[in-house]
DRENDRENSE-879490 format. One record per residue (C-alpha): x, y, z. Coordinates in steps of 0.1 Angstrom, whole numbers, plus 5000, padded with zeros to 4 digits. Layout:
N
XYZ ...
***
This chain:
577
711615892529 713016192515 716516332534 716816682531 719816842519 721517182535 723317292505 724317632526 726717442543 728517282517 732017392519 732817462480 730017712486 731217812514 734717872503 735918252492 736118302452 737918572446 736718842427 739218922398 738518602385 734418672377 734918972367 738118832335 735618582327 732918822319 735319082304 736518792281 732718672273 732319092264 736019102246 734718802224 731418932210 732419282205 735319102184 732918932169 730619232163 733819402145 734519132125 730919122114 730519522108 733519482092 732619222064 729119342061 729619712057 733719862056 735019532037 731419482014 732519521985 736019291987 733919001999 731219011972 734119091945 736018771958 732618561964 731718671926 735718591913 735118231929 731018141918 729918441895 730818451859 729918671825 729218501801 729918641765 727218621739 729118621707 727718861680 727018671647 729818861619 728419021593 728018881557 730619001529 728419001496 729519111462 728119371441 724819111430 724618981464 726518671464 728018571495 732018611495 732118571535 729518431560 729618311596 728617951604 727917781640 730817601652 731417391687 734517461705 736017181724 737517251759 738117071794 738117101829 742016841832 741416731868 738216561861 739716401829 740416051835 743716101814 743415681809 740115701798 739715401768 737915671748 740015931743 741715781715 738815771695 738216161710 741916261694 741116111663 738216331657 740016581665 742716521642 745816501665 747916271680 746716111711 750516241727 749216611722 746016531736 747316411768 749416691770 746916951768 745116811797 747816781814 748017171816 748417391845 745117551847 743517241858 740317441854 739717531819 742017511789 740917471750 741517161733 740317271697 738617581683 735917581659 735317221649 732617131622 729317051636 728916691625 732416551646 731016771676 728516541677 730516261674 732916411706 729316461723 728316111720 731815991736 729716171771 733916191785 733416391821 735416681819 734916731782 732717021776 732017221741 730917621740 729017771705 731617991683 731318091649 733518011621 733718211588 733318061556 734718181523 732818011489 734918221460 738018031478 741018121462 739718391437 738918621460 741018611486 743118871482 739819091489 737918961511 740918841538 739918631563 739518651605 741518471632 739718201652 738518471675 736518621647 738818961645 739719071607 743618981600 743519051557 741919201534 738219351541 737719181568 740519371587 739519681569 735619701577 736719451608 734519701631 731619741608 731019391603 732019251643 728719401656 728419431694 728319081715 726019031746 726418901774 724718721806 725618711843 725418401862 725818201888 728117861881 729217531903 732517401900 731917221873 731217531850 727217421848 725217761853 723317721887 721118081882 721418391862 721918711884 721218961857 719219031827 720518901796 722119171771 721619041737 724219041709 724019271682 724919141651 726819281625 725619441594 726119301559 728919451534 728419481499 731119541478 731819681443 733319351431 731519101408 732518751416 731718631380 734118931366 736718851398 736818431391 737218481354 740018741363 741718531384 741418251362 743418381335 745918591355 746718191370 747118031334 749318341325 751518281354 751917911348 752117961311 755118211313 757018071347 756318361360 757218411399 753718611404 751118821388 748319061393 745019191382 742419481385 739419561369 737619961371 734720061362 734820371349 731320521357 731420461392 735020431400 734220071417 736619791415 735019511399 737819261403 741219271422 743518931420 746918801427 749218541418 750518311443 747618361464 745918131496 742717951502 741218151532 739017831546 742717641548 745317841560 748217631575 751817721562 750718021548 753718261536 754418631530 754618521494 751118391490 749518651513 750618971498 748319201477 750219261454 748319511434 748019741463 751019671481 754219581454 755619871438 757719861401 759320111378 756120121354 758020191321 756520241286 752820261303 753720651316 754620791283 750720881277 751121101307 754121321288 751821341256 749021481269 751221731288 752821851257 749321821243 748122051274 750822331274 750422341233 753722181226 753021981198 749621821180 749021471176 750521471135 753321701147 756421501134 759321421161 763221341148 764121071164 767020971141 769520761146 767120541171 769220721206 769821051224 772721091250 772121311282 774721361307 776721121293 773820851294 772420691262 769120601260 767820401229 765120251214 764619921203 763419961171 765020281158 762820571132 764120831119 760521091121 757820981144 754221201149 753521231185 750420951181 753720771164 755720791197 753020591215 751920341189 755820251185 756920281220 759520541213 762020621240 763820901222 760721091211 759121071243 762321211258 762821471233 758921591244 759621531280 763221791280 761222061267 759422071301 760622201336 760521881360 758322091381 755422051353 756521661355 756321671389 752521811391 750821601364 752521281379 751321411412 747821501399 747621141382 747921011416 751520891415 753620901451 750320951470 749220641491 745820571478 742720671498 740920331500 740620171536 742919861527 745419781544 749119821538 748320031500 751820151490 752520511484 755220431454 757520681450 758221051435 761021201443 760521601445 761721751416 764221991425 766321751431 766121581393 769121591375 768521581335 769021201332 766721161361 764021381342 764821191312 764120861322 761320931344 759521011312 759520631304 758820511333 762120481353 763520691382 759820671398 757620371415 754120271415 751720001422 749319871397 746520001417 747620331412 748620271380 745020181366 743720451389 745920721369 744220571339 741120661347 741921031332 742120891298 738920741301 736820961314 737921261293 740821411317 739521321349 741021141375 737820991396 738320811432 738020461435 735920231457 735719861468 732219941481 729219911460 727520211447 725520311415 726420671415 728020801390 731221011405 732821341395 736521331392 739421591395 740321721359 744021681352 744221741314 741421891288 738821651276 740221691244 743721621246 742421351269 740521171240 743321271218 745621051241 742920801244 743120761202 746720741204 746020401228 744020251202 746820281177 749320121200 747119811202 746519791157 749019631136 752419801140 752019881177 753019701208 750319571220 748419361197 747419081212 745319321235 742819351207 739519181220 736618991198 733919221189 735619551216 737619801205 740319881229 743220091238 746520091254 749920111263 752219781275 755719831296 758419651304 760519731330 763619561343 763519461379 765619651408 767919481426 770019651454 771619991433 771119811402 769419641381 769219231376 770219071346 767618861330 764018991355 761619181343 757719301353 755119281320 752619581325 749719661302 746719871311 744320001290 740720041282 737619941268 735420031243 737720291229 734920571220 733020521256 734820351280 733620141300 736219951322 740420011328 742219641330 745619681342 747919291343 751519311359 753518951350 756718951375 759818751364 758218601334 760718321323 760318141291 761518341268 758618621268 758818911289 757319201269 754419371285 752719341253 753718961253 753018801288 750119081298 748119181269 745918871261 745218841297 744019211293 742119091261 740818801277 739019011309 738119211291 735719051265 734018881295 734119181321 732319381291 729519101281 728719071320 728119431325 726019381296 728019641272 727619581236 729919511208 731019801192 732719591164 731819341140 732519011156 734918821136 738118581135 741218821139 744518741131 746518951154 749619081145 752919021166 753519291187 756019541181 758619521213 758919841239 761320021244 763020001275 
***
C-alpha cells in the first residue's frame, strides 16, 4: 500500500532562499550566451576575413603550374635550347625516419654523401625543404621505387642545350628556377618564360591535395625564338677559333660572322668558353662574351676608316703617291715608325703595306672633329643597340680634348677602344657600299637599309684597297680563301696594362670580307696574348678568318667567284704598330 508523501512540508522547501542569489544565477546563464553570441558575431562577421585567411594559411594552398619555356631554335630550325620534364626531390624531415636502411641507396642516386643527406633533413622547417632540383627522369624512378615516407617528388622542367659548348656564349643558359642568367636566355628571358598557371586546393598535413577550391588556371607556355645564327656556320666557327687558341697559347679568342644582306649574325663564339648543361666551377674567365663585352686598342684594322675620309673630303685618290721616307714621323716629340720602312707609298699602298707614317701623314691633314664624326658614324664609343647583355660601349674620347699625338695615333688604332662586335659592325660600310646597317641576333629575311657614312664609291674604292692587303706583298695573306676572293685589313695591338703598356702581350685582329665584288659575309677573329712566337694579326687571325669563311660561304650556298686551285700563299708582310 501506497504512503503518501506531503512534500509541502518538507523543510528545505520550506526554508527562505534568498532572492539575490536566483536572480546572479540567471544574470550569469544571460552574461554567458550573450558572450558567447559576441564571440560568435564576432568570428562570423567583424573578424571573417582573419579566420578564413588563417584557416586557408594552415589547409589551403596554390599551387603553381609551371609554364613550359620556350624553344631557342637557329636560323633552320634546329633546337639550340629546349625544356625537358624533370622530378624535383623534396621532404617533409619529421616523418623521415632519419635511420631508415634505405636512404643510402636514396643518397647515392642522388649523388651526395649520405652526411649531407642527413643534414638536410635534419633542417628547421620540418615541413618542407628541397633535397635536389631537377633530377633526370630515369633515377626519379629509381628514388620512387625506394616508396621512403616523407620523400615526395613535384614536376619541374630542366633546359637542355644540344650545340653544348659552341654555342654557349649565345644562347646562355637559366638557373634551376627556369629564369634567364646569360646570353639569350636572359635577354629574351620574358619572351620565352610564358605565363604559369596555377590551381587552388585544399591539402592534409601531409601535403596530398584533399579537394580543389577553384578552377584551374592553365599555364601558358612560352613562344619559340628563332635566331639569325646558323649552327653549322657557329660549330665550324667555333671549331677553328679553339684550334687557333691552342695552336698559338693563346689566353683567349673570339669570333663573329655578319651577313651582310640582312645584318643577322650568323655566328658569335669565344675562347675559354663553358658547357651550359654542366656548369659547376664555372669562372668569370670562361663565362664572358668576349666579343661583346672585351674592349682592345684595334690598331692597323681602323686605318680604312682614315682613307675613305681623305677619299670623302677629296684629299687624295687611291694612286695619289704619299712620302713616307725615312720609314718615321715625330709629333710632339713622339716618334711613330713603321716596321717596314718605303720611301713613296699610293694611298691603296698605305693599306696593302700597313703603313703607320702615311696613314698619319693623311690623318694630320684633318681636324679631329672630322675624326671624331666618322669614328662616331662607324659606330665607335656607342654601346651597340642589340638586347645582349653587358655589350661594351668602347671608348672615344671627345675630340676637343686630342692633343696632336693623340690624333695621330688614333689614326692607327691607338688612343681609342672597341669590341670586336663593333668592330665588324663598322665593317659593314665597306661592304655594303658606305653604309653602316644594324645588326640582329634574330632571324629575318629582309633585306635592311643602312645609314650612309661614306660615298658608295670611295666605299668600293676602300673595299679594293682590302683586297690588296690580303695579295702577295700585303699583311694578310694567309686570309686568302680557296675558290673566294676576299678582303681585309689585320692589327696588332699591344695590350694595356695599368698607364702602360705590357712587354711581350698582344691581341691579333683581322676582319674583312667576302667575295670581294659582292659581299656577302664580314668575319672578324681577335687572338688575345698569342704566345709562341706569332702574334701578328695577319699571323694568328687570318687563316681562322680564311678558314670561316670558305665554309660560312659554301653553306649559304654562295658560289665561287675564283678558280679553285692549290694556292701557295705568301708570308705576310708584318703591321705596323
Amino acid at each position: 500500500m501506497s504512503r503518501s508523501i506531503n512534500y509541502t512540508s518538507s523543510p528545505l522547501l520550506a526554508s527562505k532562499t534568498p532572492v539575490w542569489r536566483s536572480k546572479f544565477i540567471v544574470a550569469g546563464l544571460a552574461l554567458a550566451f550573450a558572450g558567447l553570441a559576441g564571440r560568435a558575431a564576432y568570428v562570423q562577421v567583424l573578424g571573417n576575413d582573419f579566420f578564413q585567411r588563417q584557416g586557408e594559411v594552415r589547409f589551403a594552398r596554390t599551387l603553381e603550374l609551371p609554364a613550359n619555356r620556350g624553344r631557342v631554335l637557329d636560323r633552320n630550325g634546329l633546337i639550340l635550347a629546349s625544356s625537358v620534364v624533370a622530378q624535383s626531390i623534396w621532404a617533409i624531415p619529421e616523418d623521415v625516419d632519419k635511420n631508415h636502411p634505405k636512404l643510402r641507396e636514396l643518397a647515392r642516386l642522388l649523388e651526395m654523401p649520405l652526411a649531407e643527406l642527413r643534414k638536410r633533413l635534419a633542417d628547421e622547417d620540418k615541413t618542407f625543404v628541397w633535397i635536389k632540383r631537377q633530377v633526370d627522369e630515369p633515377v626519379a624512378r629509381q628514388i620512387a621505387a625506394l616508396d621512403i615516407k616523407g620523400i615526395y617528388q613535384r614536376r619541374e622542367y630542366k633546359r637542355q642545350y644540344p650545340e653544348g659548348e659552341s654555342a654557349a656564349h649565345v644562347v646562355g643558359f637559366t638557373n634551376v628556377e627556369d629564369r634567364g642568367q646569360e646570353g639569350v636566355e636572359l635577354a629574351f628571358n620574358q619572351e620565352l618564360a610564358g605565363k604559369a598557371g596555377s590551381r587552388r586546393v585544399i591539402k592534409d598535413r601531409l601535403g596530398r591535395v584533399v579537394e580543389d577550391v577553384r578552377d584551374v588556371v592553365p599555364p601558358e607556355d612560352g613562344p619559340d625564338l628563332q635566331l639569325s645564327i646558323d649552327s653549322k656556320v657557329q660549330y665550324f666557327a667555333w671549331q677553328k677559333l679553339r684550334d687557333a687558341v691552342a695552336q698559338h697559347k693563346a689566353k683567349a679568342g673570339s669570333v663573329i660572322v655578319i651577313d651582310t644582306r640582312t645584318g643577322e649574325v650568323l655566328a658569335l663564339a669565344n675562347i675559354p668558353g663553358y658547357d651550359p648543361n654542366r656548369r659547376r666551377n664555372l669562372s668569370g674567365e670562361q663565362l664572358r662574351n668576349r666579343v661583346l663585352t672585351d674592349t682592345f686598342e684595334p690598331g692597323s684594322t681602323m686605318k680604312p676608316f682614315i682613307t675613305a675620309l681623305a677619299l670623302e673630303k677629296g684629299m687624295v685618290k687611291p694612286t695619289t703617291p704619299i712620302s713616307t721616307a725615312p720609314g718615321r714621323i715625330t709629333i710632339s716629340g713622339s716618334t711613330i715608325r713603321d716596321t717596314h720602312p718605303s720611301d713613296i707609298l699610293t694611298v691603296s699602298q698605305i693599306i696593302q703595306k700597313s703603313s703607320n707614317v702615311g696613314t698619319v701623314k693623311l690623318a694630320m691633314q684633318m681636324s679631329p672633329r672630322e675624326m671624331w664624326e666618322t669614328y662616331a658614324q662607324a659606330g665607335f664609343g656607342q654601346k651597340p643597340q642589340v638586347p645582349f647583355p653587358g655589350a661594351a660601349a668602347g671608348r672615344l674620347r671627345p675630340y676637343k680634348s686630342w692633343r696632336p699625338i693623340e690624333q695621330a695615333t688614333m689614326s692607327y688604332g691607338y688612343g681609342l677602344s672597341t669590341s670586336l662586335f663593333q668592330l665588324a659592325h663598322a665593317y659593314t660600310i665597306f661592304a655594303r657600299d658606305g653604309e653602316l646597317i644594324p645588326l640582329t641576333l634574330l632571324k629575318s629575311d629582309a633585306t635592311v637599309q643602312g645609314v650612309r657614312v661614306f660615298s658608295s664609291q670611295n666605299a668600293r674604292a676602300v673595299r679594293d684597297m682590302l683586297g690588296l692587303a690580303v695579295q702577295p706583298g700585303g699583311t694578310g695573306t694567309r686570309a686568302q680563301t680557296m675558290g673566294y676572293s676576299v678582303g681585309g685589313k689585320s692589327g696588332t695591338a699591344r695590350k694595356q696594362e695599368g698607364k702602360g703598356y705590357a712587354e711581350g702581350k698582344y691581341r691579333g685582329v683581322f676582319v674583312g670580307l667576302a667575295p670581294i665584288e659582292n659581299p656577302r659575309i664580314v668575319v672578324a677573329v681577335m687572338i688575345d696574348e698569342p704566345g709562341n712566337g706569332q702574334f701578328y694579326g695577319g699571323l694568328v687571325a687570318a687563316p681562322v678568318f680564311s678558314e670561316t669563311v670558305q665554309q660560312t660561304l659554301r653553306i649559304l650556298g654562295v658560289q665561287p667567284d675564283m678558280s679553285v686551285k692549290p694556292m701557295i700563299v705568301a708570308e705576310p708582310v708584318e703591321e705596323s704598330f
